[in-house]
Legacy VTK file of the C-alpha trace (Angstrom):
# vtk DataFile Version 3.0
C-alpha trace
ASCII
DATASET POLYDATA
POINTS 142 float
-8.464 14.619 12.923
-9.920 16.626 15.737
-7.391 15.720 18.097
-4.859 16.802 15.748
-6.637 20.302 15.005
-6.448 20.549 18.661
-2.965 19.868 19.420
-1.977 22.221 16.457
-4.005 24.830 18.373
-2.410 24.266 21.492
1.113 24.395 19.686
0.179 28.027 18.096
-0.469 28.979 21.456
2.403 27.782 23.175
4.681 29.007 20.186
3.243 32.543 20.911
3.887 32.245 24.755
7.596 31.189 23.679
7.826 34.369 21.409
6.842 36.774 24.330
8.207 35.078 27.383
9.195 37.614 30.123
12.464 35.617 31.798
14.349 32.669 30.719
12.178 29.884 32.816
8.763 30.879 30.823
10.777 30.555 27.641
12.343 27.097 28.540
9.057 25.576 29.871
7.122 26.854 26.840
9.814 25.412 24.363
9.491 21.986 26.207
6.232 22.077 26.126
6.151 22.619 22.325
8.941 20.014 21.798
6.631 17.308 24.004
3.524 18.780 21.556
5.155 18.319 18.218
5.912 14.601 19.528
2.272 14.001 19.887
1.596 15.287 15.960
1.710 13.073 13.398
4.569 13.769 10.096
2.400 15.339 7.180
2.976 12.570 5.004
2.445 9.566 7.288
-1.372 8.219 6.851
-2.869 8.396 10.390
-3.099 5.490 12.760
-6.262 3.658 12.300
-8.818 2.935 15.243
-9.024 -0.202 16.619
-10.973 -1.689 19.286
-9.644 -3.132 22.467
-10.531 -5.243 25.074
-9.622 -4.685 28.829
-9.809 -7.567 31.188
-9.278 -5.799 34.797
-9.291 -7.392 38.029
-12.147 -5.852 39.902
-15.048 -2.867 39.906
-12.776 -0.511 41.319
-10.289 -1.101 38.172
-12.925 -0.811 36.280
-14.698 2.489 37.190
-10.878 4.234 37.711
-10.549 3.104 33.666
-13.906 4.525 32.346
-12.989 7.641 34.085
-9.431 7.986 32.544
-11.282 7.627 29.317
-13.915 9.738 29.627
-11.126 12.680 30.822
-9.122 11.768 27.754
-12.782 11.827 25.216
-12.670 8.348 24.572
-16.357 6.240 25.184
-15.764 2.922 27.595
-18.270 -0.117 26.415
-18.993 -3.585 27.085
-20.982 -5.875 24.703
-23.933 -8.274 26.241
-22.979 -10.664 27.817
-19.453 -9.792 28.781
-17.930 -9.959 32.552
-18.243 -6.870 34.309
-14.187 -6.079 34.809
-14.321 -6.152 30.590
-14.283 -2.747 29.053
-14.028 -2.205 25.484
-12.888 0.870 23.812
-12.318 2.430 20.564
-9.425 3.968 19.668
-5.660 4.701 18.312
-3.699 2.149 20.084
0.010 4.219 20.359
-1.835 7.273 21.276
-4.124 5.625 23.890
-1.406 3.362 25.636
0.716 6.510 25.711
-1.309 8.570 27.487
-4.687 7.282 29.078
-3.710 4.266 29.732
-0.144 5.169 31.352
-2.247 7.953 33.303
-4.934 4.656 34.358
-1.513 2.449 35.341
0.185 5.067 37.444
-3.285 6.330 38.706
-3.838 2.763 40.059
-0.846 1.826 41.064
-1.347 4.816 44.073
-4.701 3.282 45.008
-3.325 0.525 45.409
-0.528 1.625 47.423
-3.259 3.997 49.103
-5.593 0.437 49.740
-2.495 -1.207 51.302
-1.855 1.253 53.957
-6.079 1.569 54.665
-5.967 -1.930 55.385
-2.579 -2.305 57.179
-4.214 0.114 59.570
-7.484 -1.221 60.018
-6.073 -4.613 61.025
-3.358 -3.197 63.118
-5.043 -0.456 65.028
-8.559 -1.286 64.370
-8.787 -4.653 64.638
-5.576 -5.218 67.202
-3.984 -7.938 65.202
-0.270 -8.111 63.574
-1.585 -8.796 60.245
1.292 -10.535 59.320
-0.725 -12.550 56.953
-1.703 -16.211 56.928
0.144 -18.377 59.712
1.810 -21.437 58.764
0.990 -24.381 60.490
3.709 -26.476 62.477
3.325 -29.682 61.068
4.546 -32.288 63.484
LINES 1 143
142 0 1 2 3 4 5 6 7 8 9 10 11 12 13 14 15 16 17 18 19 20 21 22 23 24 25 26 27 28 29 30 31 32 33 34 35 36 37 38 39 40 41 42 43 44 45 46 47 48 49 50 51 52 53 54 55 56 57 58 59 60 61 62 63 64 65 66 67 68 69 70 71 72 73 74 75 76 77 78 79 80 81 82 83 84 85 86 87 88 89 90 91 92 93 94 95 96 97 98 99 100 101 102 103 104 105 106 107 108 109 110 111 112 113 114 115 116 117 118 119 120 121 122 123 124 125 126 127 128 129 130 131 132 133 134 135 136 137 138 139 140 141
């Protein structure tokens, strides 16, 4: 319910900014904006989406500590239970909602550190290290 209360805050404001909008590109930004808003609201009558807890299985610390801080940005708590592998991070929370916005920010966030990664290490073992880094040779088998 808060997040609701505070998207129906944001949409007040944004409906006022449409109202007094000085030239035509503050008026079409702010109704965007309101149309992306009122996307995000649930209908009056439909009963609000239960949480739920899910489980995240990521492939290293990195992915793991890029996660908890999506979450934390986005007010949702990251856990683990005892006993669990380090790269599993359970949350709490409404599954549409979450998938549509923290974890598309955490997928597009990591896919450019991993792009970012990729082009640290193509230098380091090209310039640094003097090799082609062409990857693993195959051997000649005769």
């Amino acid at each position: 319910m808060r997040e609701d209360r505070r998207l129906g805050e944001k949409l007040a404001k944004l409906e006022a900014l449409f109202r007094r909008a000085g030239t035509p590109g503050e008026r079409t930004a702010a109704g965007a904006a309101i149309e992306r808003l009122q996307g995000r609201l649930p209908d009056p009558g439909e009963a609000p989406e239960p949480e739920v807890e899910l489980q995240y299985s990521l492939p290293d610390v990195w992915c793991v500590d890029l996660f908890c801080a999506v979450c934390r940005k986005h007010g949702v708590r990251p856990y683990s239970y005892k006993r669990q592998r380090r790269t599993t991070v359970m949350v709490r929370v409404r599954e549409r909602e979450f998938e549509r916005t923290a974890w598309a920010e955490y997928c597009k966030l990591h896919d450019e550190l991993a792009d970012y990664f990729s082009a640290v290490t193509d230098h380091l073992v090209s310039r640094v290290m003097g090799s082609g880094g062409s990857g693993t040779p195959d051997l000649k088998q005769g």
